[in-house]
NUROLO-203205 format. One line per 8 residues: number of its first residue (from 1); their letters; for each residue x, y, z of C-alpha. Coordinates in nm, 4 decimals, decimal comma, always signed. Example, Ala and Ser with C-alpha at 12.3 -4.5 7.8 and 13.67 -1.06 7.14 Angstrom:
// residues 2
1	as	+1,2300:-0,4500:+0,7800 ~ +1,3670:-0,1060:+0,7140
***
This chain:
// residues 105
1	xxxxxxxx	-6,7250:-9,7501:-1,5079 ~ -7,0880:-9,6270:-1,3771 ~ -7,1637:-9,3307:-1,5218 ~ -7,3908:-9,1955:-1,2301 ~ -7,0613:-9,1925:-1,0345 ~ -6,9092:-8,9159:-1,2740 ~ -7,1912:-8,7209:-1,4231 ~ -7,1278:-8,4587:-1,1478
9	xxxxxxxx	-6,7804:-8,4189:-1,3964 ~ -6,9916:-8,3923:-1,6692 ~ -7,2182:-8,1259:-1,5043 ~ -6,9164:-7,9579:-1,3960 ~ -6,7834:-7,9335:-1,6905 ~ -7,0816:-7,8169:-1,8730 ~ -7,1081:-7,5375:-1,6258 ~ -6,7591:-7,4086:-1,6817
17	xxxxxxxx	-6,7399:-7,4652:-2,0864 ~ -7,0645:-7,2270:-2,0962 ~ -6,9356:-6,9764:-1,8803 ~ -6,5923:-6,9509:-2,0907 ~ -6,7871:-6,9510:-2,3697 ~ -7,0042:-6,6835:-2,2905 ~ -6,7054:-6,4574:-2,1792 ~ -6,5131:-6,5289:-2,4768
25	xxxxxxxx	-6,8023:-6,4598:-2,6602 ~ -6,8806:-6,1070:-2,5105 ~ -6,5231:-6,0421:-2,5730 ~ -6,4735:-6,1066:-2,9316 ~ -6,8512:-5,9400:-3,0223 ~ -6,6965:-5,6993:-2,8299 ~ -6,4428:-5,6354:-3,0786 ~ -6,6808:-5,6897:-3,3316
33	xxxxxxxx	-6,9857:-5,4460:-3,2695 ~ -6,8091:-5,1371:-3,0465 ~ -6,7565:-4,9402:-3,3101 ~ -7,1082:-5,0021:-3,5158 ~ -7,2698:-4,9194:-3,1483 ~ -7,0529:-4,6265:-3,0962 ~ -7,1358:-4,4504:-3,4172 ~ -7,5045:-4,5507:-3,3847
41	xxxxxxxx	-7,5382:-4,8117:-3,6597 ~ -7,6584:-5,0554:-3,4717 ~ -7,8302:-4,9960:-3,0967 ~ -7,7287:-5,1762:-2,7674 ~ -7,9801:-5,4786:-2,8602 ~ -7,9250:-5,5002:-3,2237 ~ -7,5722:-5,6004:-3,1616 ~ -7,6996:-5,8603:-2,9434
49	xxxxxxxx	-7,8981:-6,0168:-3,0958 ~ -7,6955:-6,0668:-3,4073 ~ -7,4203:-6,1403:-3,1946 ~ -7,6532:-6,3746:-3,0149 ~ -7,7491:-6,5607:-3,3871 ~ -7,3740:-6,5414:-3,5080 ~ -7,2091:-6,6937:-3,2101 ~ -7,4334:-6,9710:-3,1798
57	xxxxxxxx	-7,4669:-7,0466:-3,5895 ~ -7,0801:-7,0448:-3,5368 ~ -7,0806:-7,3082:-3,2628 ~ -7,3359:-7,5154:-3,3976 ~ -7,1489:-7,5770:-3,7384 ~ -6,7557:-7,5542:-3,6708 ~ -6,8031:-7,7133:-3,3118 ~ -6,7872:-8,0627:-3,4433
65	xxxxxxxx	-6,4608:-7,9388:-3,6327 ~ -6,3258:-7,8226:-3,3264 ~ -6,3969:-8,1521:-3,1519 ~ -6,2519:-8,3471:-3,3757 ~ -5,9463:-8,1162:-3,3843 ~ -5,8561:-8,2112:-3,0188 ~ -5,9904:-8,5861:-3,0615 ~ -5,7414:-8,6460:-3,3152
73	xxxxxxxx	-5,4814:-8,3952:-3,3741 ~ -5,3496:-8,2445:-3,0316 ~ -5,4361:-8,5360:-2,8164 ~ -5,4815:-8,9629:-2,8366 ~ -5,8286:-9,0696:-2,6433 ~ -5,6728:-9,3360:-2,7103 ~ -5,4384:-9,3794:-2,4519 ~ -5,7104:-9,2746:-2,1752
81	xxxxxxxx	-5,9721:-9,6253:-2,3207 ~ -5,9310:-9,8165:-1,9858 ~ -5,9045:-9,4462:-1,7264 ~ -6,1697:-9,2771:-1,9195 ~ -6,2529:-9,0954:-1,5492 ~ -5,8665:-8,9550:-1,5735 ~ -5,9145:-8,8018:-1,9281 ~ -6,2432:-8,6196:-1,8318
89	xxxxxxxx	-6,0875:-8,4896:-1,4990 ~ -5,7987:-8,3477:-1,6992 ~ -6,0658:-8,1848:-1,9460 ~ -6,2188:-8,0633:-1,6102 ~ -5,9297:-7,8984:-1,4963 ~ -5,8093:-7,7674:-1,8032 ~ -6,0741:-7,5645:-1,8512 ~ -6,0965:-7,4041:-1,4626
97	xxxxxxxx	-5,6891:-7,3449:-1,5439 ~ -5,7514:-7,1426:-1,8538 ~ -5,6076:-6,8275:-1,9255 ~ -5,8695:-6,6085:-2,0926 ~ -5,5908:-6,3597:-2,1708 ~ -5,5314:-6,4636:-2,5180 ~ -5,8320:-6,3805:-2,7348 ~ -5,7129:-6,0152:-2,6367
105	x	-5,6128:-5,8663:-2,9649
***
């Protein structure tokens, strides 16, 4: 497999995993901070910027974790060793399909 021939997948993919992640992100801190803005604890760019250190501390330590989560408990890479192209366009579209209406709570 040449990987020049799929790292438009990769991009792809990049693009759309930051763009959930941002939104989910907003949403939970969200959640989080409205009520410490509201009541003036915290301004407007307080709450982002801890938000901004929180979110990304989060990702950067439980994101392996999460990886490995899918990699071996909800699906078998396995199975995809000689269409490795099919497994990441399946990622792909997974994440376009998503339905961002769960993390409502």
């Amino acid at each position: 497999m040449a990987m020049d021939e799929y790292l438009w997948m990769v991009i792809l993919g990049f693009i759309i995993a930051f763009i959930l992640a941002f939104s989910v992100g907003a949403n939970d801190v969200a959640n989080s901070f409205g009520t410490a803005v509201g009541s003036g604890v915290v301004t407007l760019r307080q709450a982002c910027i801890l938000a901004s250190i929180f979110e990304t501390t989060g990702s950067v330590l439980l994101g392996a974790k999460v990886g490995e989560t899918i990699r071996k408990g909800i699906i078998d890479v396995n199975l995809y060793n000689e269409t490795v192209e099919t497994l990441m366009a399946g990622e792909v579209s997974a994440m376009v399909g998503r339905d961002d209406d769960t993390t409502d709570s």
